[in-house]
C-alpha positions in Angstrom: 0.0 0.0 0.0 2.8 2.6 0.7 4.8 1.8 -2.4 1.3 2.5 -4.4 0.9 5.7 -2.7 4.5 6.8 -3.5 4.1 6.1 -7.2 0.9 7.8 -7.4 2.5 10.6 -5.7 5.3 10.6 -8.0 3.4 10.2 -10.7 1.0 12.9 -10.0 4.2 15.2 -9.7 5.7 14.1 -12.9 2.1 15.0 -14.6 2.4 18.2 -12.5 5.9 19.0 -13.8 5.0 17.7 -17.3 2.1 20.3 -17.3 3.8 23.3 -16.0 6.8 23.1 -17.9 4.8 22.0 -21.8 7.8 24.2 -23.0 10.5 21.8 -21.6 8.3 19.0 -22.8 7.5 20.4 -26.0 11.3 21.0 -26.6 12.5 17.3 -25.7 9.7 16.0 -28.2 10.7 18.4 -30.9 14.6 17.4 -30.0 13.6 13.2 -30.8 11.5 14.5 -33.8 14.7 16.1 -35.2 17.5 13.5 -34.3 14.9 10.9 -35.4 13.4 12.6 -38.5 14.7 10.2 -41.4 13.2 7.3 -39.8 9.7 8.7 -38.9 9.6 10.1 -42.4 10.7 6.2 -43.3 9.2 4.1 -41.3 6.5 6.4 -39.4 4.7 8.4 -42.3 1.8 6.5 -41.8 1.8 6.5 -38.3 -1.2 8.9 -36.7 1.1 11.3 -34.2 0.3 11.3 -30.5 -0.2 8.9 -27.5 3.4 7.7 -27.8 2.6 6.1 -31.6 5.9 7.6 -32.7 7.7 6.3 -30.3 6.4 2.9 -30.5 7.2 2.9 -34.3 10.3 3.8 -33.4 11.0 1.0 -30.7 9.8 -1.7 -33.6 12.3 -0.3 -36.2 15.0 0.1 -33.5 17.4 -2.1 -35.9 17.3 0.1 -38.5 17.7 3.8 -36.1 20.6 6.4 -37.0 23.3 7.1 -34.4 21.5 10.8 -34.5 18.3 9.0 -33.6 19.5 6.4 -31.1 21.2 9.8 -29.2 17.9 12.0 -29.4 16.2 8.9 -28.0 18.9 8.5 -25.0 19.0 12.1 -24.7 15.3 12.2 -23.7 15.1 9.2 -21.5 18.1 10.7 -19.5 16.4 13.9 -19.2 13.1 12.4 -18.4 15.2 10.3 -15.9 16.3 13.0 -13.8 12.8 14.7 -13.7 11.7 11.1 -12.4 14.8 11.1 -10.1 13.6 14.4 -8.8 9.8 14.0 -8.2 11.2 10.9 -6.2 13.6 13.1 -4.2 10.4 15.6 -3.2 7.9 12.3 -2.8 10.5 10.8 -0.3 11.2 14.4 1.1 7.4 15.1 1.5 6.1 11.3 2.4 4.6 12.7 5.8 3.7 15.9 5.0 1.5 14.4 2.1 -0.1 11.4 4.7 -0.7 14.2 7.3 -2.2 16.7 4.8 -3.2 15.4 1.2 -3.5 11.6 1.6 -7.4 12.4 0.6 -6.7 13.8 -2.5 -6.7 12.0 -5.7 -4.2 12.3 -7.4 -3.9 14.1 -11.4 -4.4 17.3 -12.4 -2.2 19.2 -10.4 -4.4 18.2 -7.1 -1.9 17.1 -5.2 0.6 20.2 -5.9 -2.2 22.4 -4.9 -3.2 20.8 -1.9 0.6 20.9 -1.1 0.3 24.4 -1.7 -2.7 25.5 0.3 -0.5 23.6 3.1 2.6 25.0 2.3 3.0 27.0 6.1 2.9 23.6 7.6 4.9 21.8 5.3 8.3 20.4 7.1 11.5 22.3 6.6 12.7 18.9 4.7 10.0 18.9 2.2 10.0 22.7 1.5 13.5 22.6 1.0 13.1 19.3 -1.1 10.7 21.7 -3.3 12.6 24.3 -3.3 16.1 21.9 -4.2 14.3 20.8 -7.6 12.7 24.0 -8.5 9.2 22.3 -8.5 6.3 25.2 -8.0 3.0 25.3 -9.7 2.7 27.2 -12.8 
């Protein structure tokens, strides 16, 4: 039961990052786009865009992928690993905090942020400064 709650947590803060930062999102999709634009011009025309259909046309023609492709592709799982790596740090950080103040929200949407938010005075110094470490703060 705790692990679930941490990786609803986490993923609730990695929607919540995701959605306040569409810029840094909507860079690292246009970065795999470009590395990888041979191949989804190849092997992805046909391929409706969006809910990771690229991507997954991408993982079945993984044989056949350019060094510029294969490094756009690591490039955005190591910079999608350190925003995971991050939200983990403030979940850990914050595990009490969210229990003692949040544990009734659902999370998505940017609830749980908020409800960390309207709490934020009575927020431990450990998960404030967890926060405030990874530059995480409701847009």
């Amino acid at each position: 039961m705790k692990s679930r709650f941490v990786v609803a947590l986490v993923l609730g803060l990695f929607m919540v990052f995701l959605a306040g930062n569409a810029f840094a999102l909507e860079q690292l999709v246009e970065s795999v786009v470009k590395g990888c634009e041979k191949e989804l011009n190849t092997y992805c025309s046909q391929v409706t865009p969006g809910q990771g259909r690229g991507l997954a046309c991408l993982y079945a023609h993984n044989d056949k992928l350019s060094g510029q492709c294969e490094y756009a592709l690591y490039d955005a799982a190591v910079q999608l690993e350190r925003v995971v790596a991050a939200l983990s740090y403030v979940a850990n950080e914050c595990r009490d905090d969210l229990k003692s103040y949040c544990s009734g929200v659902q999370p998505g949407e940017g609830r749980i942020m908020e409800c960390m938010e309207q709490n934020k005075d009575k927020l431990s110094e450990r998960c404030r400064g967890a926060i405030s470490d990874v530059g995480l703060r409701r847009r």
